[in-house]
Backbone of each chain as nested JSON, in Angstrom:
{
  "chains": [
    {"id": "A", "residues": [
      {"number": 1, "name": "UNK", "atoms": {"N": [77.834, 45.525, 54.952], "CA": [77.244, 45.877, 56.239], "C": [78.368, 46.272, 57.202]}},
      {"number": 2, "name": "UNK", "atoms": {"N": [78.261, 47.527, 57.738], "CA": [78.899, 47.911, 58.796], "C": [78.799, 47.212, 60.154]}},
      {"number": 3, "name": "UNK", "atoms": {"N": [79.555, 46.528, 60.906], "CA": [79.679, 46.361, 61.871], "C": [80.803, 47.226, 63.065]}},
      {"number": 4, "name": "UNK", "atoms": {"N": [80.506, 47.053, 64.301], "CA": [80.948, 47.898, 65.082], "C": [81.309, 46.752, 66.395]}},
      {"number": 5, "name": "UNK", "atoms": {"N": [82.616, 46.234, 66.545], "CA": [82.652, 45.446, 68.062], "C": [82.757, 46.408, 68.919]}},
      {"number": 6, "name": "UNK", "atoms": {"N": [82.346, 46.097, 70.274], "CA": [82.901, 46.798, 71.192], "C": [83.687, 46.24, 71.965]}},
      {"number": 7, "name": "UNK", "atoms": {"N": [84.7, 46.0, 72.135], "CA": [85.806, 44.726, 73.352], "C": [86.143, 45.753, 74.786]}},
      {"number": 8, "name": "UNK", "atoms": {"N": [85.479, 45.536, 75.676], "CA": [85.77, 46.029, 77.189], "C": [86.239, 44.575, 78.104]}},
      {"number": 9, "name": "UNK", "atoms": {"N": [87.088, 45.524, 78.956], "CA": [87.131, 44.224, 79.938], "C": [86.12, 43.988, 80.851]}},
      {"number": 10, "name": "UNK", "atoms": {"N": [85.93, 42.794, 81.504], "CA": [85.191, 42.87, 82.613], "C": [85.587, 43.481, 83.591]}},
      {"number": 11, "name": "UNK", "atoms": {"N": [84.485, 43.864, 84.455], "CA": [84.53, 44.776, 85.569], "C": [84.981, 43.487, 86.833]}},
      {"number": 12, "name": "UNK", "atoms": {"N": [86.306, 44.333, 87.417], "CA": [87.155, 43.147, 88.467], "C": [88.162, 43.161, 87.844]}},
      {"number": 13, "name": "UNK", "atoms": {"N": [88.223, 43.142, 86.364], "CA": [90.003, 43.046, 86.047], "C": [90.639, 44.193, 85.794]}},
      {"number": 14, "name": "UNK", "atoms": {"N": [92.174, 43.854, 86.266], "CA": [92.723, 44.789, 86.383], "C": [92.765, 45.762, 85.208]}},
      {"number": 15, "name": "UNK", "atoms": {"N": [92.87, 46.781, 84.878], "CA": [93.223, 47.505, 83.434], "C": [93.775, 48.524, 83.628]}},
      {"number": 16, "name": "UNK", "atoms": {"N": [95.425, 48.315, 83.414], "CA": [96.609, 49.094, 83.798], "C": [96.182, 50.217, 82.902]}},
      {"number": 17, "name": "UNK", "atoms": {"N": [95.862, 50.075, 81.676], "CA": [95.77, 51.158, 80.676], "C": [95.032, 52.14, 80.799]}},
      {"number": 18, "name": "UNK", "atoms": {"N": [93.904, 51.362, 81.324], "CA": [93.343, 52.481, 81.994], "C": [93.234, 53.576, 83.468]}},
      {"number": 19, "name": "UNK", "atoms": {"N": [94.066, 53.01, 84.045], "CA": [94.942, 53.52, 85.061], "C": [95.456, 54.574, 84.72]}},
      {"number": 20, "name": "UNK", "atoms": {"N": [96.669, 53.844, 84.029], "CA": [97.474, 55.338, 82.754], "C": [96.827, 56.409, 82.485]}},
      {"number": 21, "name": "UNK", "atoms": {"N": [95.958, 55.814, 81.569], "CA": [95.444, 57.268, 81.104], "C": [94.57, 57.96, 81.963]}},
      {"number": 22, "name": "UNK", "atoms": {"N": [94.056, 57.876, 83.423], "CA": [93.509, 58.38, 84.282], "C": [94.438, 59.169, 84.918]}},
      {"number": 23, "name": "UNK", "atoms": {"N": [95.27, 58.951, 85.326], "CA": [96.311, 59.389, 86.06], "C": [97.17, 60.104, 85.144]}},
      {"number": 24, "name": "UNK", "atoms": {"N": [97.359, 60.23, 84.043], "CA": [97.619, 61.17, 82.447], "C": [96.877, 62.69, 82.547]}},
      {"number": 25, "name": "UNK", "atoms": {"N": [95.345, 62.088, 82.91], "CA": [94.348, 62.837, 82.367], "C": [94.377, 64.102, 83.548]}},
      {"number": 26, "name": "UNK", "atoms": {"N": [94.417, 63.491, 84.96], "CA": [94.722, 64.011, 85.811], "C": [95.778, 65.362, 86.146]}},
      {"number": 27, "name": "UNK", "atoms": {"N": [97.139, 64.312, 85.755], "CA": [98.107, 64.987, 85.951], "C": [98.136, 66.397, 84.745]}},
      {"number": 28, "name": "UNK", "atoms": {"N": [97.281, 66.487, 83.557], "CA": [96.835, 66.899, 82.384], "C": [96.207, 68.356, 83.075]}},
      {"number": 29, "name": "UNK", "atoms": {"N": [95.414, 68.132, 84.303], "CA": [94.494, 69.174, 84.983], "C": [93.32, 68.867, 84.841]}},
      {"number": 30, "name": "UNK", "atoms": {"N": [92.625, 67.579, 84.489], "CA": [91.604, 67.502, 84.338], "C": [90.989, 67.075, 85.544]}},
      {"number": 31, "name": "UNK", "atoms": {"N": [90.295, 67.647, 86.481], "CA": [89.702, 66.767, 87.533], "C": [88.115, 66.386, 87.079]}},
      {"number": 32, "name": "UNK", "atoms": {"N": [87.537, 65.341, 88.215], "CA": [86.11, 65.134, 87.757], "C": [86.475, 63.755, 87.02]}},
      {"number": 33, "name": "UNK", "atoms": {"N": [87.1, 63.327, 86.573], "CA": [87.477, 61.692, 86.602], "C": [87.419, 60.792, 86.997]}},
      {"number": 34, "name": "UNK", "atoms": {"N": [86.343, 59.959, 87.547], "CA": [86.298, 58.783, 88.617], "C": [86.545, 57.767, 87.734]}},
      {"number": 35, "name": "UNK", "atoms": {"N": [86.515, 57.274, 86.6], "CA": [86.9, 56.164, 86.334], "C": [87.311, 55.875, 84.604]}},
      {"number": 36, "name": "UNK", "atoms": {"N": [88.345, 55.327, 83.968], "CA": [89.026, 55.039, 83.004], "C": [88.893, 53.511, 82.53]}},
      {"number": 37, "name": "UNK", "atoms": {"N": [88.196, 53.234, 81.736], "CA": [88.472, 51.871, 81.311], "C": [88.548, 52.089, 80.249]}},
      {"number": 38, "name": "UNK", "atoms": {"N": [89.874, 51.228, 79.364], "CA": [90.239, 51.057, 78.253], "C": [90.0, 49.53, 77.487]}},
      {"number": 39, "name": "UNK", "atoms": {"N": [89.658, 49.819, 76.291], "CA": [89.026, 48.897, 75.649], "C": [89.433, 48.648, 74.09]}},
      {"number": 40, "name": "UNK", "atoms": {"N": [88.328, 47.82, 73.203], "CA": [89.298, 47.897, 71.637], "C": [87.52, 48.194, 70.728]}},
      {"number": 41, "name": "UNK", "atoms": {"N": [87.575, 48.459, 69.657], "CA": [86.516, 49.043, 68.771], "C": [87.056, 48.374, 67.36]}},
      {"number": 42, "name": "UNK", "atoms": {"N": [86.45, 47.253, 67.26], "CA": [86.715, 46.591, 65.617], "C": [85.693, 46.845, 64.996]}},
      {"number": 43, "name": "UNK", "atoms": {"N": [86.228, 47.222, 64.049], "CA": [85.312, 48.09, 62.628], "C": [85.248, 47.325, 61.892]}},
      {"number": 44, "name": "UNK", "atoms": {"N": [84.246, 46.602, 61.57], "CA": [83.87, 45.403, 60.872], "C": [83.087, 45.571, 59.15]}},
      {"number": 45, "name": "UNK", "atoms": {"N": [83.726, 45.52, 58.417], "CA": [82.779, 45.247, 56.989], "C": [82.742, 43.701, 56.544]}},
      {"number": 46, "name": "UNK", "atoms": {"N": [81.39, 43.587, 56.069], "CA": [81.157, 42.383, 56.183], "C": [79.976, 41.829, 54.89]}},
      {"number": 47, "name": "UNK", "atoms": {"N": [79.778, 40.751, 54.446], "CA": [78.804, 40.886, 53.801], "C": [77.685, 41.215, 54.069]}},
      {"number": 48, "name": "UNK", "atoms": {"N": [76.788, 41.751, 53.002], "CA": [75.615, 41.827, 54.644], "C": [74.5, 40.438, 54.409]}},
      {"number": 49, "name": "UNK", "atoms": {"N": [74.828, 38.976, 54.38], "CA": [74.358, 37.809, 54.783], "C": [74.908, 37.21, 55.316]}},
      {"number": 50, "name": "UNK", "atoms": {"N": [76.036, 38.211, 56.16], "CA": [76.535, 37.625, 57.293], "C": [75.636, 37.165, 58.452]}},
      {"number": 51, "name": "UNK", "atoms": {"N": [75.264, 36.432, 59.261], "CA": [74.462, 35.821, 60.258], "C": [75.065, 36.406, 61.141]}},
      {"number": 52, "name": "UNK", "atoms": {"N": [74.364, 36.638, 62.241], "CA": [74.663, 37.001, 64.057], "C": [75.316, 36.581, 64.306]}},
      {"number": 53, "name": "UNK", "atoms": {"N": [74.83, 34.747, 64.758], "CA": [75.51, 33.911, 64.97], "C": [77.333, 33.909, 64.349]}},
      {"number": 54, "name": "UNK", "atoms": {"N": [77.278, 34.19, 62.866], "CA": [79.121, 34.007, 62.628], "C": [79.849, 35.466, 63.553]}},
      {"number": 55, "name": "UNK", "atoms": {"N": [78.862, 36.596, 63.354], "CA": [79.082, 37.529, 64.448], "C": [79.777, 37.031, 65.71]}},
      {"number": 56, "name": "UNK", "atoms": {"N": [78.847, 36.532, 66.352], "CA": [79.026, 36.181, 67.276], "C": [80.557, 35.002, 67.668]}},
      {"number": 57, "name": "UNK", "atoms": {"N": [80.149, 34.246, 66.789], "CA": [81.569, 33.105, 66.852], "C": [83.098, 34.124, 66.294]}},
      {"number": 58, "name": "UNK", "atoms": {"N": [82.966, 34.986, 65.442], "CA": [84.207, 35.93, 65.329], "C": [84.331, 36.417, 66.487]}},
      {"number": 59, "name": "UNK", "atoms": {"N": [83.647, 37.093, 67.097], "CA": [83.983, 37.828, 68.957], "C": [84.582, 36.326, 69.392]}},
      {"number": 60, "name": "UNK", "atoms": {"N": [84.047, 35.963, 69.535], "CA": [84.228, 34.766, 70.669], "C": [85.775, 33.595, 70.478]}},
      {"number": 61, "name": "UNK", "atoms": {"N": [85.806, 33.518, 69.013], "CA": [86.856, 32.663, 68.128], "C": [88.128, 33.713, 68.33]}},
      {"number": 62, "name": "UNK", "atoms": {"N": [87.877, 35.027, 68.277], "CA": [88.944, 35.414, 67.8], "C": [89.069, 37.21, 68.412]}},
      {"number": 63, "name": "UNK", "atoms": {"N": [88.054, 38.24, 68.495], "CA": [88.49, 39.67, 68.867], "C": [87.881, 40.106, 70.029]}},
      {"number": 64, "name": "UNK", "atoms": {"N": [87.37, 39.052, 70.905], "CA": [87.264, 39.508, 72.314], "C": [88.142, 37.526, 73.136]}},
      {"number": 65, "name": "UNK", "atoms": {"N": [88.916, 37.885, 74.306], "CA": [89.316, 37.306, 75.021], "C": [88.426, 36.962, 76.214]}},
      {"number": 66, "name": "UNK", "atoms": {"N": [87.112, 36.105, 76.031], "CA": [85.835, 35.684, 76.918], "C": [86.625, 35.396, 78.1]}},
      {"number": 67, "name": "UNK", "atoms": {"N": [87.574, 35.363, 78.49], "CA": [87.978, 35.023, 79.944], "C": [88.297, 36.662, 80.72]}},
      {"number": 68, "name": "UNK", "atoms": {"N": [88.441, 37.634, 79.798], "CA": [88.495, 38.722, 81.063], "C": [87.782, 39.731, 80.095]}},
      {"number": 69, "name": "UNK", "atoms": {"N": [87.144, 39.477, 78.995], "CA": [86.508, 40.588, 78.261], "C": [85.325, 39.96, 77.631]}},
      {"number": 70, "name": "UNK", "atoms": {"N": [84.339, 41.383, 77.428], "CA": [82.899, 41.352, 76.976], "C": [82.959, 41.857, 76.242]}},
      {"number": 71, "name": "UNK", "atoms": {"N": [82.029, 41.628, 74.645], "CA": [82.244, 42.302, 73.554], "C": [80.622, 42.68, 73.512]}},
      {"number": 72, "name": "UNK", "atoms": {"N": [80.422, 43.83, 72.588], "CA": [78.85, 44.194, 71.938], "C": [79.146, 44.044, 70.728]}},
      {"number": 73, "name": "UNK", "atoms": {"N": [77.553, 43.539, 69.755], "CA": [77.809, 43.939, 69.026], "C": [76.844, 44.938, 68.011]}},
      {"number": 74, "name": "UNK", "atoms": {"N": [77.225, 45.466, 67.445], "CA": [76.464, 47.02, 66.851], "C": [76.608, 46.939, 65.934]}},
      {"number": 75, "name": "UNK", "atoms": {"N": [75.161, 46.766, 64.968], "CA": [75.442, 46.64, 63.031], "C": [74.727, 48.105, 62.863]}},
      {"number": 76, "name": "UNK", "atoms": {"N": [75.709, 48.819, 62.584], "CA": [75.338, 50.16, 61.84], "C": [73.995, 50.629, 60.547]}},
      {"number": 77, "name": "UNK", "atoms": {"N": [74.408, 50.189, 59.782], "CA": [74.048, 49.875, 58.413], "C": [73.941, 48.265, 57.155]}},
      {"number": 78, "name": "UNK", "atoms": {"N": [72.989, 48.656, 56.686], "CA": [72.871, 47.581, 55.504], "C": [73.276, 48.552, 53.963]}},
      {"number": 79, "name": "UNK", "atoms": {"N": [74.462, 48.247, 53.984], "CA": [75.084, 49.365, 52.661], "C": [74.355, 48.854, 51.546]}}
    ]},
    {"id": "B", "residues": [
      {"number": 1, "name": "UNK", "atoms": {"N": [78.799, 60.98, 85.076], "CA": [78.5, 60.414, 83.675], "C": [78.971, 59.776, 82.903]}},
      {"number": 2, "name": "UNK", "atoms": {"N": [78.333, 58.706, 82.338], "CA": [79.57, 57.666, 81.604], "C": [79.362, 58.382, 80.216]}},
      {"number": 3, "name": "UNK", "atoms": {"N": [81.075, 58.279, 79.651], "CA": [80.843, 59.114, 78.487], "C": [81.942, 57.714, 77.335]}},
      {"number": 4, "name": "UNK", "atoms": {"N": [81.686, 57.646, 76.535], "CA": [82.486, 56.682, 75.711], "C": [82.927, 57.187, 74.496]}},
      {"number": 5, "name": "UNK", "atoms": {"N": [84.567, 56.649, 74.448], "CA": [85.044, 57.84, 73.634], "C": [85.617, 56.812, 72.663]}},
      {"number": 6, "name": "UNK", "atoms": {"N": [85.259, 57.18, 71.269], "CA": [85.764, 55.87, 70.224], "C": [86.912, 56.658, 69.23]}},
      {"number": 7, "name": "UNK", "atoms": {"N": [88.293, 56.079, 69.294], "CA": [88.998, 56.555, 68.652], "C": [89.415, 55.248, 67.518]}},
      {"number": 8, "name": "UNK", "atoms": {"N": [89.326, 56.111, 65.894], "CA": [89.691, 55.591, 64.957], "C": [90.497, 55.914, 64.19]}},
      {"number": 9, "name": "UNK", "atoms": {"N": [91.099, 55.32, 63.358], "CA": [92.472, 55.575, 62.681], "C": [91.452, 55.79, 61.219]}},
      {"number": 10, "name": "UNK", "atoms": {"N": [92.373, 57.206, 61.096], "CA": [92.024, 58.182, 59.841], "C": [92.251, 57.183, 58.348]}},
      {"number": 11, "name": "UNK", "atoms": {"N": [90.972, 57.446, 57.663], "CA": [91.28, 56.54, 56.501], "C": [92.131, 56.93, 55.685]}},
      {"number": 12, "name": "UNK", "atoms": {"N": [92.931, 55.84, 55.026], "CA": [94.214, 56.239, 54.034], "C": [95.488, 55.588, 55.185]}},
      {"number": 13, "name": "UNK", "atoms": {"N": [95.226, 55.652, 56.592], "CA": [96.589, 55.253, 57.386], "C": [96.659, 53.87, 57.721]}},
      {"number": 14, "name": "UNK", "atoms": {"N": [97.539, 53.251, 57.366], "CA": [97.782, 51.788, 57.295], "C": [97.273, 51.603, 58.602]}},
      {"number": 15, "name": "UNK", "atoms": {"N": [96.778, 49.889, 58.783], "CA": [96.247, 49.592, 60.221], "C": [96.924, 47.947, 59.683]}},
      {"number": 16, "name": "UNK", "atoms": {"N": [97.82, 47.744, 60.67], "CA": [98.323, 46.374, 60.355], "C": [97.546, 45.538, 61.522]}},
      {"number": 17, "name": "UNK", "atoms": {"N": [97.094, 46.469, 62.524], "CA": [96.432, 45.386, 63.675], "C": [95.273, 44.767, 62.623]}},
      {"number": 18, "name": "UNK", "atoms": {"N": [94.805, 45.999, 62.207], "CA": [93.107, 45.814, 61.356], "C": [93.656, 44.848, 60.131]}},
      {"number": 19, "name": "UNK", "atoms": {"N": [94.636, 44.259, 59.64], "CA": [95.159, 43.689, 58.607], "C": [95.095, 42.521, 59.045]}},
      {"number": 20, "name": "UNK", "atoms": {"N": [95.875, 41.928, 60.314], "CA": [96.345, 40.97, 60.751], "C": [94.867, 40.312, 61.277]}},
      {"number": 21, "name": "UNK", "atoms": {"N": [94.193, 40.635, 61.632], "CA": [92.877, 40.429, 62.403], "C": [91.907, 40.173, 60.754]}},
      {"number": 22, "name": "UNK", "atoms": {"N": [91.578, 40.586, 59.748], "CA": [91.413, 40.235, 58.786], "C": [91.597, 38.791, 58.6]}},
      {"number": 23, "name": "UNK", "atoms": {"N": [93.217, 38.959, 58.431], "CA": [93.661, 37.349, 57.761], "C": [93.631, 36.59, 58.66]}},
      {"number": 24, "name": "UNK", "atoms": {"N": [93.082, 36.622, 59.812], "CA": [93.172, 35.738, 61.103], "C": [91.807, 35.29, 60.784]}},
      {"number": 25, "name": "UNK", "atoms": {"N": [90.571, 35.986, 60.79], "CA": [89.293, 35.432, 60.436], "C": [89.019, 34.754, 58.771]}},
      {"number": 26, "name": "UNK", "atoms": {"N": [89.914, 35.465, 58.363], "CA": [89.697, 34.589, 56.943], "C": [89.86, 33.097, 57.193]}},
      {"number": 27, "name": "UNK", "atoms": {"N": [91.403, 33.211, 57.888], "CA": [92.133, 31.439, 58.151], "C": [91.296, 31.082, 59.063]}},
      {"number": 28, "name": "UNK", "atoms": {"N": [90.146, 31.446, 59.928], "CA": [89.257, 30.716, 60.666], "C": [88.449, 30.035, 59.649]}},
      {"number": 29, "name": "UNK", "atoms": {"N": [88.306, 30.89, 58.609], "CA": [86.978, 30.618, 57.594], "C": [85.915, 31.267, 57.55]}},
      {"number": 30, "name": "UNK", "atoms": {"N": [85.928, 32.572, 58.336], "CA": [84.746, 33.422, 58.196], "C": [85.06, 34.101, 56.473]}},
      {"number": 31, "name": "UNK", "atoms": {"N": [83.959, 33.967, 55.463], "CA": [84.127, 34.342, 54.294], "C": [83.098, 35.763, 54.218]}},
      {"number": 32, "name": "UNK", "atoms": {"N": [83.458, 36.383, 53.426], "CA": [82.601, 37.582, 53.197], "C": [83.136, 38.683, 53.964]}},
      {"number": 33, "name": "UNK", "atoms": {"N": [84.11, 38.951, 54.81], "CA": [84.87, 40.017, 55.182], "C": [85.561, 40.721, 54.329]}},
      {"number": 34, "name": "UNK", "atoms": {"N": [85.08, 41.907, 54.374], "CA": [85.567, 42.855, 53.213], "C": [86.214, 43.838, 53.891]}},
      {"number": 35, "name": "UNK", "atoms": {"N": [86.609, 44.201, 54.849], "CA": [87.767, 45.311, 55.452], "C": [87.157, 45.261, 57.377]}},
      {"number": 36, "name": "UNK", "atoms": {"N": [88.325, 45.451, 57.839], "CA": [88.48, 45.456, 58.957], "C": [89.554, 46.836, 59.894]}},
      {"number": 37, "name": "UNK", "atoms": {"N": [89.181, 47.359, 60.439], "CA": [89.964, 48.526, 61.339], "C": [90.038, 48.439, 62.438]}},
      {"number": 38, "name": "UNK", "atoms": {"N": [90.859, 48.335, 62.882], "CA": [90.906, 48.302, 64.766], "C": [90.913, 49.927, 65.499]}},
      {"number": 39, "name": "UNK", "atoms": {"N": [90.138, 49.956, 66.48], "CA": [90.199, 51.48, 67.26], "C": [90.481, 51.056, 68.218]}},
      {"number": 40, "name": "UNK", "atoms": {"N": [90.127, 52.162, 69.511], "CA": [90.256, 52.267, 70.954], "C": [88.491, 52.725, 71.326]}},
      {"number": 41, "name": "UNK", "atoms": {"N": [88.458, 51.942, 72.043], "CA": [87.318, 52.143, 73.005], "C": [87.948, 52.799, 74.261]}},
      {"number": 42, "name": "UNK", "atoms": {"N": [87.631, 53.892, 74.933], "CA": [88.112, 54.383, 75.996], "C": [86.3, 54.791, 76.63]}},
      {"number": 43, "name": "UNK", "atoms": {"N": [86.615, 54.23, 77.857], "CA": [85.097, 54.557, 78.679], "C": [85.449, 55.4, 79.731]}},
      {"number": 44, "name": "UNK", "atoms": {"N": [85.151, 56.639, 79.899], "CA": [85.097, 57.447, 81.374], "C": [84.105, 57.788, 81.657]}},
      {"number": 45, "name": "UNK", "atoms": {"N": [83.945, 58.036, 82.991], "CA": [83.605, 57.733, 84.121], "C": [83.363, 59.628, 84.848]}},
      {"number": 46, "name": "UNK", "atoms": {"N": [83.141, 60.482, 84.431], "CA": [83.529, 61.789, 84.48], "C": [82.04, 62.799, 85.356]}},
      {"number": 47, "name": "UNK", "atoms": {"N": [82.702, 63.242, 86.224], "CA": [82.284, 64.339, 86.946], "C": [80.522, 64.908, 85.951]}},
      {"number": 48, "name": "UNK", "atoms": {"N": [79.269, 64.709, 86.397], "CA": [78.313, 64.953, 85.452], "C": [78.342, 66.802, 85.256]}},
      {"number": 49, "name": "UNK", "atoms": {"N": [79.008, 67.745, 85.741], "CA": [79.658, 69.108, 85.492], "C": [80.464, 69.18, 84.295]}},
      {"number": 50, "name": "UNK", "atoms": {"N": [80.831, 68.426, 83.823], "CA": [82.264, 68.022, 82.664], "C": [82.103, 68.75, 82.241]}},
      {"number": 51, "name": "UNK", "atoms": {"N": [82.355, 69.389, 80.858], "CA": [81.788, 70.102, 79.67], "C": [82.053, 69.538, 78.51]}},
      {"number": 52, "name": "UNK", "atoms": {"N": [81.739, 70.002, 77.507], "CA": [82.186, 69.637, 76.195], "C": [83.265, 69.701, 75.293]}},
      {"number": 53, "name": "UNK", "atoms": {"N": [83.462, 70.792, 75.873], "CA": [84.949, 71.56, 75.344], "C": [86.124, 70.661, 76.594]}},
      {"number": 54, "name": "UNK", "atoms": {"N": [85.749, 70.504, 77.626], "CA": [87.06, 69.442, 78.736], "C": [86.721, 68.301, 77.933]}},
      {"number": 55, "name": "UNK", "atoms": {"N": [85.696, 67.211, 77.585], "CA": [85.548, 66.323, 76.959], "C": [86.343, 66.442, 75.678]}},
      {"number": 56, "name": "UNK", "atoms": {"N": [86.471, 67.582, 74.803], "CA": [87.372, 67.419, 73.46], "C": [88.324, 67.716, 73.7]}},
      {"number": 57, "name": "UNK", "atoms": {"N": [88.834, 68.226, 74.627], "CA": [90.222, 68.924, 75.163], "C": [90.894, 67.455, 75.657]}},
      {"number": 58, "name": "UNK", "atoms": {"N": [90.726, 66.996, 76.13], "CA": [90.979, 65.259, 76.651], "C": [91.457, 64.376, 75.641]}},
      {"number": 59, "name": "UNK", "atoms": {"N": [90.453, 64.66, 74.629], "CA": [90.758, 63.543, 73.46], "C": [91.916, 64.436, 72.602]}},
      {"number": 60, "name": "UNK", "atoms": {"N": [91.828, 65.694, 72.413], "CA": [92.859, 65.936, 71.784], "C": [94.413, 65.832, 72.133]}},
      {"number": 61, "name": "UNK", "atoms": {"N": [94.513, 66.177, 73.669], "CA": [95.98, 66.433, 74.032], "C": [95.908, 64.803, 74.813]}},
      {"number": 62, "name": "UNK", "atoms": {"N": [95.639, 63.949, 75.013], "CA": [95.59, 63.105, 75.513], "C": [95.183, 61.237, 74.774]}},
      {"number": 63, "name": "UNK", "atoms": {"N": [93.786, 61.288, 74.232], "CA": [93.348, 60.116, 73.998], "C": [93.414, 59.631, 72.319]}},
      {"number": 64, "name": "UNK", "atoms": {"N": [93.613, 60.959, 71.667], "CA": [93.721, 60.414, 70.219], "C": [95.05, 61.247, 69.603]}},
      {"number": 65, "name": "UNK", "atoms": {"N": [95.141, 60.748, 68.732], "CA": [96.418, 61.006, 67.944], "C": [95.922, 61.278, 66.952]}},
      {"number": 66, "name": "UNK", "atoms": {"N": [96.246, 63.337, 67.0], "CA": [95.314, 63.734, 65.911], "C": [95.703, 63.679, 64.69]}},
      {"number": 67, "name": "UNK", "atoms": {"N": [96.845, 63.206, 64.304], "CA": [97.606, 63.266, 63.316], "C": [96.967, 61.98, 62.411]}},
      {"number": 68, "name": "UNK", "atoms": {"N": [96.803, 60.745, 63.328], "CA": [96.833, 60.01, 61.781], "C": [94.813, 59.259, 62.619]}},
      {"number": 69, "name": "UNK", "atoms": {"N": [94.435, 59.586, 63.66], "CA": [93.073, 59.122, 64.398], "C": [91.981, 59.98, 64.387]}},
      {"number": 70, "name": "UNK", "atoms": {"N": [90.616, 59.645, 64.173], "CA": [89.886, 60.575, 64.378], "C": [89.013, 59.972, 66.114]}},
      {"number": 71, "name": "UNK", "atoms": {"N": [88.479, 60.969, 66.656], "CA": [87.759, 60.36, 67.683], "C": [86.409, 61.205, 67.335]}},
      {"number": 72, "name": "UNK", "atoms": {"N": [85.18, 60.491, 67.93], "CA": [83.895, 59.973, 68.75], "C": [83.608, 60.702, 70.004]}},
      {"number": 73, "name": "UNK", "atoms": {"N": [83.007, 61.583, 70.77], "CA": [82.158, 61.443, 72.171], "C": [80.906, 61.366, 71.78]}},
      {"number": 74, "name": "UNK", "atoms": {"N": [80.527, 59.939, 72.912], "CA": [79.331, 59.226, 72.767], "C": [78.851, 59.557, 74.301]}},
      {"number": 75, "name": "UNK", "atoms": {"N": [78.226, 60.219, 74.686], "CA": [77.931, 60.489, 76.295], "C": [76.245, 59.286, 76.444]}},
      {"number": 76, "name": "UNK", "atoms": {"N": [76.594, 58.75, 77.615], "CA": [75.246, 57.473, 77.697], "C": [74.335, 57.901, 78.706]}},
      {"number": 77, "name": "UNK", "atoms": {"N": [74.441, 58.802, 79.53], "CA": [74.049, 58.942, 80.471], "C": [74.153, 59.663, 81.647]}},
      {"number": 78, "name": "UNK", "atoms": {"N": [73.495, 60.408, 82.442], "CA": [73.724, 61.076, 83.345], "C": [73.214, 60.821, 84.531]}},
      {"number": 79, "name": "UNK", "atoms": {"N": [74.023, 59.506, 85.175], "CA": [73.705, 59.27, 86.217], "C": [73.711, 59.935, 87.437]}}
    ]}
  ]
}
């Protein structure tokens, strides 16, 4: 089973990176840019009797940081 | 318009983040993980005029690395 995290930060924290690449994108010639947030995308294969729940405790245990980030999560497929 | 742009590393190119994050959930004890890849989530925030061609023009000279990444535009909405 395909899984898909999504790791964003919360909205309020700072995110230099995404700063960067706004001000990149900018200086690039791109106008029409109001806002850049940078984030992470874990590509997950998994068994597929994996439970939500262990879903869920992997974000939380280990590939999202619950103190300044929110994760989704998105099961693609049952291969 | 929020547009979300998912960049992934081209298969065949080593991913040691996606490696390390593997053996990190294994040693938690999540069993049944069969491969793992790390990307970039990048979220903008862009002028609802944008186009499609400025949207791929962005990711190419800017958000992905076409050499060894492939990228994603996921557009959510036109607020």
């Amino acid at each position: 089973m395909k899984v898909h995290i999504h790791v964003s930060l919360k909205s309020g924290v700072l995110d230099p990176q995404g700063r960067a690449i706004h001000h990149e994108l900018e200086a690039l010639g791109f106008s029409g840019v109001n806002d850049v947030r940078a984030g992470k995308l874990i590509e997950l294969d998994v068994a597929d009797d994996t439970s939500d729940d262990d879903l869920d405790q992997m974000c939380r245990k280990l590939l999202a940081n619950m103190v300044i980030e929110n994760y989704r999560i998105e099961k693609l497929e049952t291969a």
